[in-house]
C-alpha positions as MATLAB code, in Angstrom:
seq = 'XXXXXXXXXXXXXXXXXXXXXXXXXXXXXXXXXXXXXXXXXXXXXXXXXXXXXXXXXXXXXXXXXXXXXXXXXXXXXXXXXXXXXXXXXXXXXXXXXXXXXXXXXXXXXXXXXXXXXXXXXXXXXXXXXXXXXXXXXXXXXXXXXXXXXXXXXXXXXXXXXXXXXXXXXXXXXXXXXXXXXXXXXXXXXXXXXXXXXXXXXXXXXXXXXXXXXXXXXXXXXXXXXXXXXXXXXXXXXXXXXXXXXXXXXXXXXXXXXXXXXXXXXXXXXXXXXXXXXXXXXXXXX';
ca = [
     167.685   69.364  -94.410;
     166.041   70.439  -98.252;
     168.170   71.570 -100.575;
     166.681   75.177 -100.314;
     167.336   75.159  -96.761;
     170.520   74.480  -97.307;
     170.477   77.028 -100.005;
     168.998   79.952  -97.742;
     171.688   79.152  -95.187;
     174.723   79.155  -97.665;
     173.496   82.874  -98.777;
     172.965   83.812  -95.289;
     176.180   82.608  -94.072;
     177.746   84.904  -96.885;
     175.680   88.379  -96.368;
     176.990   87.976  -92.865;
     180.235   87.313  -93.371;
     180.676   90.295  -95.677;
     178.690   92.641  -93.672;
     181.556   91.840  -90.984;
     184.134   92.363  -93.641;
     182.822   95.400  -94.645;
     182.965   96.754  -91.068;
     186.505   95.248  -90.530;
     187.502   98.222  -93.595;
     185.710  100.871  -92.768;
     186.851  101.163  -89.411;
     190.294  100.531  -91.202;
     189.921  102.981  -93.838;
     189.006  105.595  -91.945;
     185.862  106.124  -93.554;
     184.771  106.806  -96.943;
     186.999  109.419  -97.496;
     189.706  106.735  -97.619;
     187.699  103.754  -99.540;
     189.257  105.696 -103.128;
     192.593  105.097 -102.038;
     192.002  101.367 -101.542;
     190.047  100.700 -104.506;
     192.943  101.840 -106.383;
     195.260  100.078 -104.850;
     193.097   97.064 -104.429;
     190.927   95.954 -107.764;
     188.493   93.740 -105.835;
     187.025   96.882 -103.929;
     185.022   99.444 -105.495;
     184.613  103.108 -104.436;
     182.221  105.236 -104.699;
     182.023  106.482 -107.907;
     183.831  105.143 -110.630;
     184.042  108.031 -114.252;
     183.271  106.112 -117.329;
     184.004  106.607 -121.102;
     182.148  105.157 -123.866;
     183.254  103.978 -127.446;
     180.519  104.321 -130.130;
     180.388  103.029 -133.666;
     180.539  104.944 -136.526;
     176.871  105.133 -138.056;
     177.532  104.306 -141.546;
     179.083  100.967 -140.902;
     176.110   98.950 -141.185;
     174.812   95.497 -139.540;
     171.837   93.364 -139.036;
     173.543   90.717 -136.813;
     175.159   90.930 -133.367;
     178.140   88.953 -131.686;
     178.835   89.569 -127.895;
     181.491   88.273 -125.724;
     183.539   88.763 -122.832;
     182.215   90.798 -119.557;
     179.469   93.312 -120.196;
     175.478   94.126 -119.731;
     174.580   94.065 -123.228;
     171.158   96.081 -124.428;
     169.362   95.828 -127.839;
     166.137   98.466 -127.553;
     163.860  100.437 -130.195;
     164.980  103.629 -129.783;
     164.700  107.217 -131.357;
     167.963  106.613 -133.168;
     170.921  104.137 -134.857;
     173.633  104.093 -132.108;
     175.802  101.858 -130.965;
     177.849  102.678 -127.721;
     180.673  100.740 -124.996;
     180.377  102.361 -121.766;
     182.844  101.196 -119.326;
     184.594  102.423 -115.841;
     187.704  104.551 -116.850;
     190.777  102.536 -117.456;
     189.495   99.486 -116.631;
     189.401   97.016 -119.558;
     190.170   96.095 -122.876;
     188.015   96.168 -126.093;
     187.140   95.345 -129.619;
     184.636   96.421 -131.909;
     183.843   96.148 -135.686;
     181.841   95.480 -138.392;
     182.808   91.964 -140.413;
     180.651   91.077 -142.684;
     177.054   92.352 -141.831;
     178.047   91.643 -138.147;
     178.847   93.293 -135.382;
     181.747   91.875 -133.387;
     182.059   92.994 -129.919;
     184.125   91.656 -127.028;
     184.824   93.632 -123.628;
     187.838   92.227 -121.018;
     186.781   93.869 -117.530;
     190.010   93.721 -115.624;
     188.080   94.587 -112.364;
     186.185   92.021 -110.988;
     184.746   93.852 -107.746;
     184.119   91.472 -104.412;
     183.290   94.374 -102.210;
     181.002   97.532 -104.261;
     181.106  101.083 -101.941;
     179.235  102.923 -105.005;
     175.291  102.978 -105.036;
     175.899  103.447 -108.816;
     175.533  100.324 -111.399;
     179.029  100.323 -113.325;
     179.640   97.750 -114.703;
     180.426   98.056 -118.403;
     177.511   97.820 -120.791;
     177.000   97.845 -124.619;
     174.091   99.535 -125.460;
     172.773   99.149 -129.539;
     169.052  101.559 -130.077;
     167.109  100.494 -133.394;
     164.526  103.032 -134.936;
     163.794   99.733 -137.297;
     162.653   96.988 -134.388;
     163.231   94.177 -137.033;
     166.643   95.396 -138.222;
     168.627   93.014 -136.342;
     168.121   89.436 -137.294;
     170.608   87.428 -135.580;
     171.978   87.982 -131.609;
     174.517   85.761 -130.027;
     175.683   86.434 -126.448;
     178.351   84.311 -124.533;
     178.776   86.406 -121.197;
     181.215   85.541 -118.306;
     179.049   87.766 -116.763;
     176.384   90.472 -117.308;
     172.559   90.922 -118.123;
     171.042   90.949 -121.409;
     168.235   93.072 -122.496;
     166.615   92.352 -125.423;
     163.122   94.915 -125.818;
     160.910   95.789 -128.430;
     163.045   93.955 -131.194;
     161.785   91.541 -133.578;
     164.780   89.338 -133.819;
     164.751   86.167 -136.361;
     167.107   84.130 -133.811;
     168.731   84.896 -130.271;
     171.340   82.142 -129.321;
     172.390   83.619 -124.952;
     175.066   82.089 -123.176;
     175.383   83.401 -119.690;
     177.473   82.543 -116.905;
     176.636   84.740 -114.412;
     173.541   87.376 -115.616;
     169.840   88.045 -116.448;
     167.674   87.887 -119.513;
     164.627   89.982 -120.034;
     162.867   89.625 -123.122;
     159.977   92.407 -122.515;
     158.103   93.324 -125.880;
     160.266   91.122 -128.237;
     159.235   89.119 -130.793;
     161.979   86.486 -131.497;
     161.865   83.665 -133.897;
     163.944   80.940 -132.497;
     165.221   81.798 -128.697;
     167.990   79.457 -127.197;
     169.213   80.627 -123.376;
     171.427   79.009 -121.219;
     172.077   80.272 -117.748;
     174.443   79.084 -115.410;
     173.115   81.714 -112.386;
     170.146   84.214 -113.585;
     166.862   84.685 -114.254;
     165.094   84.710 -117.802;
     161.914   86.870 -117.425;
     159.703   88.752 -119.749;
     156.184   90.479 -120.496;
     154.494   90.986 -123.978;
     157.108   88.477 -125.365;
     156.369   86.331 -129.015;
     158.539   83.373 -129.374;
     157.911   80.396 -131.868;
     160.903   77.963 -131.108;
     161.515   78.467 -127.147;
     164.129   76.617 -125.377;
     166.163   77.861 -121.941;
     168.414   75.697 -119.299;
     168.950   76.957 -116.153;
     171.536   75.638 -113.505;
     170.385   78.370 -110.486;
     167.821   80.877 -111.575;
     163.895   81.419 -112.126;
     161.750   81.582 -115.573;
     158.737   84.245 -115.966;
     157.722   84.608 -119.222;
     154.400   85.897 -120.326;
     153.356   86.454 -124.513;
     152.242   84.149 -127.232;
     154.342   81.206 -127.716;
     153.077   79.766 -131.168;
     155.628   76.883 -131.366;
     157.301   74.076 -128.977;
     158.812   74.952 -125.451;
     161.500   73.280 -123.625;
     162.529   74.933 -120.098;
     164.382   73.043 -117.809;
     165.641   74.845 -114.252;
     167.758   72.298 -111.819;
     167.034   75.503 -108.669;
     164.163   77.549 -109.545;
     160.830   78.136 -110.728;
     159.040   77.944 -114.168;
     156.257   80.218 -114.839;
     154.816   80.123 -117.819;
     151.707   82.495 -119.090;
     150.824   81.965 -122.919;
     148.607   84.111 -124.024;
     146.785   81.286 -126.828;
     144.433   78.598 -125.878;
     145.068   75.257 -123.799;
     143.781   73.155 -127.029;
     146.664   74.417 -128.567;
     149.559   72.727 -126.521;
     150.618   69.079 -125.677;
     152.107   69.288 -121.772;
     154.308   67.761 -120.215;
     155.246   69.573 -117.093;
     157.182   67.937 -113.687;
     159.288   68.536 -110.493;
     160.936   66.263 -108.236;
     160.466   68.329 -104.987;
     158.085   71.542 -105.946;
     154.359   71.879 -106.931;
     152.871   71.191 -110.028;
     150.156   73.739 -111.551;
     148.945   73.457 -115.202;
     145.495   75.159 -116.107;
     144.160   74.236 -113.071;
     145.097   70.673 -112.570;
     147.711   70.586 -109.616;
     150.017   67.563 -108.483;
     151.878   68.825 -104.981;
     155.432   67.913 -103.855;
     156.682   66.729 -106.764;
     155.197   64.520 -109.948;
     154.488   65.363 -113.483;
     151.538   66.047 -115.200;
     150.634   65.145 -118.813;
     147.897   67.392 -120.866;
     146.485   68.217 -124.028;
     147.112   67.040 -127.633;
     147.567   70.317 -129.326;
     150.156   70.542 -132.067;
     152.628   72.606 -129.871;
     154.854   70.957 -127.887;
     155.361   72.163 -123.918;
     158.098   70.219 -122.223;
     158.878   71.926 -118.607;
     161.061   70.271 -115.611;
     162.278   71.961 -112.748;
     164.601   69.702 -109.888;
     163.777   71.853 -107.088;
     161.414   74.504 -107.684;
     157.853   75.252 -108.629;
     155.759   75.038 -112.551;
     152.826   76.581 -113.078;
     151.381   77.085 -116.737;
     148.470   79.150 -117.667;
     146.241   79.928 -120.735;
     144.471   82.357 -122.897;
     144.139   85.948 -122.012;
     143.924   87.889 -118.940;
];
């Protein structure tokens, strides 16, 4: 049996076993009406809506670099406006926040970790920092026990993410130096511009599509690399392997595993994925 059989049959095996859970407590419950009462009494279960409050920062302290820890979604956008706000479920958590030194420090304790979610709402807590000035942040460094990280429309001199459990989506950035690593997520992104590029996956799936002007290092142990650069394949030296999924770079194709060695242009791609598929592609669409 291939590892992503096995794979496909773990997650199977657990959307069925808490679809059966989930039936066991509703029929306990008595019904929505009731899932409130457990979820306060319970802090694994969710119900089905949770209020929030926010925290925001004072607009006159002043930053240009960003420091993230702890348990949140964290957000850097353009925006129409300077803010910087927490928003978390009510009660639920413990934060700090403040400017040292030209950096904001931000780090978010979620005392809920939810097994079983009744709400069709998204609350998990989430900083969220809006730019007018795209290129007023230089520095971001995220180390995430869990949550998603959106970084869009910035021009950021470095980005150093650390994420146990979350997503990265770089759409419309422009980032100097970019270092990722993701235990379980996926790293995906349109329109991005990245001269120093390197990202280590455990259990996730890279898309990334821009201008990479610089070297490359991706390396995914269970998923897929896709990579779509948006300059010329003259311009790249490739090395690019798998030991059990296909092989695709400009054309040239090795199948079930292998690596493939192009090019001898001054930027350096190095791509490996265990169990999963590469494919590279050049120049514009």
């Amino acid at each position: 049996m291939g590892k992503k059989t096995k794979k496909f049959l773990i997650i199977c095996g657990i959307v069925v076993g808490a679809g059966l859970l989930l039936t066991i407590i509703g029929a306990a419950a008595g019904g929505i009406s009731s899932i409130d009462k457990l979820a306060t009494r319970y802090t694994w279960i969710a119900g089905p809506a949770e209020e929030e409050q926010q925290q925001t920062l004072d607009p006159s302290q002043t930053f240009d670099a960003v420091k993230v820890t702890g348990d949140a979604d964290l957000d850097i956008v353009k925006g129409s406006e300077d803010s910087v706000k927490l928003i978390y479920p009510k009660d639920m958590g413990s934060y700090q926040m403040e400017v040292k030194d030209g950096t904001l420090l931000v780090n978010y304790s979620y005392d809920k970790h939810t097994l079983i979610n009744f709400s069709s709402e998204d609350s998990s807590p989430r900083l969220v920092i809006t730019r007018k000035d795209p290129s007023s942040i230089k520095t971001v460094d995220a180390d995430l026990s869990w949550g998603d990280v959106l970084l869009q429309n910035m021009t950021i001199d470095s980005a150093v993410l650390k994420l146990s459990d979350g997503d990265v989506d770089l759409t419309g950035s422009q980032i100097g130096t970019l270092n990722a690593e993701l235990d379980y997520g996926d790293i995906e992104g349109d329109h991005v511009s990245c001269t120093t590029l390197s990202v280590n996956l455990k259990d996730g799936d890279c898309e990334l599509d821009g201008t990479f002007n610089g070297d490359v290092n991706i390396s995914s142990q269970y998923g897929d690399i896709e990579i779509f650069t948006r300059l010329a394949e003259s311009q790249y030296t490739v090395s690019a392997g798998s030991s059990y999924g296909d092989v695709e770079v400009g054309g040239t194709t090795k199948e079930d595993g292998g690596t493939l060695t192009l090019g001898a242009g001054p930027y350096k791609m190095a791509l490996q994925s265990d169990d999963g598929d590469v494919n590279v592609r050049f120049g514009s669409k």
